[in-house]
C-alpha positions as CSV (number, residue, x, y, z in Angstrom):
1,X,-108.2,36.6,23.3
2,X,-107.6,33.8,21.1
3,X,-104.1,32.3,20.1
4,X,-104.2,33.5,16.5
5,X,-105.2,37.1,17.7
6,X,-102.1,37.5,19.3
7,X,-100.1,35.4,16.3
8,X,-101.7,38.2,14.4
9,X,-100.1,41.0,16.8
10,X,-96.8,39.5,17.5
11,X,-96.0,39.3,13.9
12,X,-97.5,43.5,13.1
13,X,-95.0,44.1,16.0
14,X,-92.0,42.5,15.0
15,X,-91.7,43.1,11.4
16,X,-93.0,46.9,12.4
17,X,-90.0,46.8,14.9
18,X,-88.0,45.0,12.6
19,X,-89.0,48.5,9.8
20,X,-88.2,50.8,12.9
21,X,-84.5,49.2,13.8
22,X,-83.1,49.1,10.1
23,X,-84.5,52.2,9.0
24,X,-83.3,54.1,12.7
25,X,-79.8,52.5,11.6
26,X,-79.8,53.7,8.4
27,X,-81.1,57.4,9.0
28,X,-78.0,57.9,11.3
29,X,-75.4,57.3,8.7
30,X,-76.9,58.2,5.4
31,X,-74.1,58.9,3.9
32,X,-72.4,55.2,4.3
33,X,-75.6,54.2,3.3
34,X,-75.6,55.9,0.1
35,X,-72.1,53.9,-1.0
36,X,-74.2,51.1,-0.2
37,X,-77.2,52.1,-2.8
38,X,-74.2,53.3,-5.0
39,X,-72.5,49.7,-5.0
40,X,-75.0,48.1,-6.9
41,X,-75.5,50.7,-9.9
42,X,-78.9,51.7,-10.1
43,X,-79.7,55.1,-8.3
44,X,-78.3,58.2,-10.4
45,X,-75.7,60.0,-8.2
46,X,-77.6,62.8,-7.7
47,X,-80.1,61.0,-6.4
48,X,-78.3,59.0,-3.5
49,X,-78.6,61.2,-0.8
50,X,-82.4,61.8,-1.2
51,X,-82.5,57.7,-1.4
52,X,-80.1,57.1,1.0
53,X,-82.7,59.3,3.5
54,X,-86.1,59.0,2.0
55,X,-85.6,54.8,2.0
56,X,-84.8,54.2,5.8
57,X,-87.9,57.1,6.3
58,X,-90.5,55.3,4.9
59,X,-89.4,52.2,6.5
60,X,-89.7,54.2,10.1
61,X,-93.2,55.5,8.9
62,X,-94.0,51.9,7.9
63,X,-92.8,50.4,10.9
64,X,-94.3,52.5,13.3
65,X,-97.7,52.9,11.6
66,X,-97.8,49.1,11.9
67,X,-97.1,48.8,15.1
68,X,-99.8,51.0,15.7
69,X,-101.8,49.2,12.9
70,X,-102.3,52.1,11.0
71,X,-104.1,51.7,7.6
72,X,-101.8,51.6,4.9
73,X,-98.4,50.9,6.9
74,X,-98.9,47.3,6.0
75,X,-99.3,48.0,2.1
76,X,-95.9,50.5,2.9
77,X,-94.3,47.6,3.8
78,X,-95.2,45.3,1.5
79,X,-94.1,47.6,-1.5
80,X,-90.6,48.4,0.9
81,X,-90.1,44.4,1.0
82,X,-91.2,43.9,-2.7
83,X,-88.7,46.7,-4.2
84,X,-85.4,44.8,-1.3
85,X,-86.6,41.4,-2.9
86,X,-85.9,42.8,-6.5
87,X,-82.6,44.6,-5.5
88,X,-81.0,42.0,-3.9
89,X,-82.3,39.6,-6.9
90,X,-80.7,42.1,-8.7
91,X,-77.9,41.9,-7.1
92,X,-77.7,38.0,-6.7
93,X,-77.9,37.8,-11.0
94,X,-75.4,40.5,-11.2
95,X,-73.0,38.5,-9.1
96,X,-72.3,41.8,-6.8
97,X,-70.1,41.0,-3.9
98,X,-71.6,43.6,-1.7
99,X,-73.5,44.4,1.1
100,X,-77.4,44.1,1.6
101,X,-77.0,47.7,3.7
102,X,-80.3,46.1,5.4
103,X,-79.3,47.1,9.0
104,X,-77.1,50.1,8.0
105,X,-73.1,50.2,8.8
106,X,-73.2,48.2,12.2
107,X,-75.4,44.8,10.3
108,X,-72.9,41.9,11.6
109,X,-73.8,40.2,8.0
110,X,-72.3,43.1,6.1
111,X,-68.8,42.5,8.2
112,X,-69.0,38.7,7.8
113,X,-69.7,37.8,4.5
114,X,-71.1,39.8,1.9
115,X,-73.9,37.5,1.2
116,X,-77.3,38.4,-0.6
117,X,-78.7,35.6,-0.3
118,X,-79.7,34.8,3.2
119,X,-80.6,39.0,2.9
120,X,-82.8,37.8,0.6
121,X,-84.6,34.8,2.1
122,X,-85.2,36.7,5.2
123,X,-87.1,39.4,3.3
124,X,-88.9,36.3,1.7
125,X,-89.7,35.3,5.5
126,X,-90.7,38.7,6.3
127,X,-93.1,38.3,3.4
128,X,-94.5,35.7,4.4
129,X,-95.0,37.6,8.0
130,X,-97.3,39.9,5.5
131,X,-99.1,37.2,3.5
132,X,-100.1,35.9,6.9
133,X,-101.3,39.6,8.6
134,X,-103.3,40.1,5.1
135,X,-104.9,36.9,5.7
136,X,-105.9,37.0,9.0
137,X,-107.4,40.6,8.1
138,X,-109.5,39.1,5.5
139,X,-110.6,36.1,7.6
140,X,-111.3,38.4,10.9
141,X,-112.6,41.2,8.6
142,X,-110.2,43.4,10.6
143,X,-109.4,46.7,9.6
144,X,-106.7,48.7,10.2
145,X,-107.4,51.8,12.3
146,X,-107.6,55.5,10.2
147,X,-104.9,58.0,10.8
148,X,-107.5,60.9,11.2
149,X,-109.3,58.1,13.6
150,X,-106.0,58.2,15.9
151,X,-105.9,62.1,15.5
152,X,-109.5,62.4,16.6
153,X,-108.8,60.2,19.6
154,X,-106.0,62.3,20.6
155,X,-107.6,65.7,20.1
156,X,-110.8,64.6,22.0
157,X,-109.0,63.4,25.3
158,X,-107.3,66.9,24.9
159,X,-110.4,68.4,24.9
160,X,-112.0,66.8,27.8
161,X,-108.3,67.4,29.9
162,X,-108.8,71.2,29.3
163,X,-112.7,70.8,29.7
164,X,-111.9,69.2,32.9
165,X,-108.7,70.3,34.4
């Protein structure tokens, strides 16, 4: 396999582990998560908790869909990475001294700093991460594998177990 193919794996894997670890994080203190969304003023309060659980979801979904290079995980995470970039711009013109609540209550940055920014230029890294899987799609003509594909596969080695065994 050629060098690119596996540049083309290694980064679906990491920013779909990436998706997995801050999202896992998250989902297992929602709650401290929500004062994070709260912090910078733009989720109604009665809609915290549903964010502060639906969010860190979809970025599990996302992740593991594209570790798995499911179609549409990639376009998950591109609108999940689009929708931090404008927060945390949001933030950054606002002058809010708060957390990014990327990597949930345990992120080292939240305790050290406070800092948007460098939250911000590594989602802009992680982008580019996407620019380059969408490219080498396009230039491969790869596609993404179906979810109903995946369920197919799974129901017809059930079938030949049982047919079998």
């Amino acid at each position: 396999m050629k060098t690119m193919d596996w540049i083309y794996r290694f980064c679906r894997w990491i920013l779909g582990l990436i998706f997995i670890y801050a999202g896992s994080t998250k989902l297992l203190a929602p709650e401290i998560f929500a004062v994070l969304i709260d912090a910078y003023g733009i989720v109604p309060a009665g809609l915290l908790m549903p964010v502060a659980i639906g969010l860190p979801l979809l970025e599990v979904i996302a992740g593991i869909g594209l570790l798995l290079d499911i179609r549409g995980s990639l376009a998950l995470v591109t609108g999940l990475l689009v929708l931090f970039v404008a927060v945390l711009g949001y933030g950054i013109w606002m002058g809010l001294d708060v957390d990014c609540g990327c990597f949930g209550p345990e992120d080292p940055e939240a305790e050290a700093f406070h800092g948007l920014r460098l939250s911000l230029y590594r989602d802009l890294a992680m982008m580019a991460g996407v620019f380059f899987i969408y490219g080498w799609r396009r230039y491969r003509a790869t596609q993404p594998t179906g979810v109903m594909v995946i369920v197919n596969q799974l129901f017809n080695k059930r079938r030949k177990k049982d047919a079998y065994g």
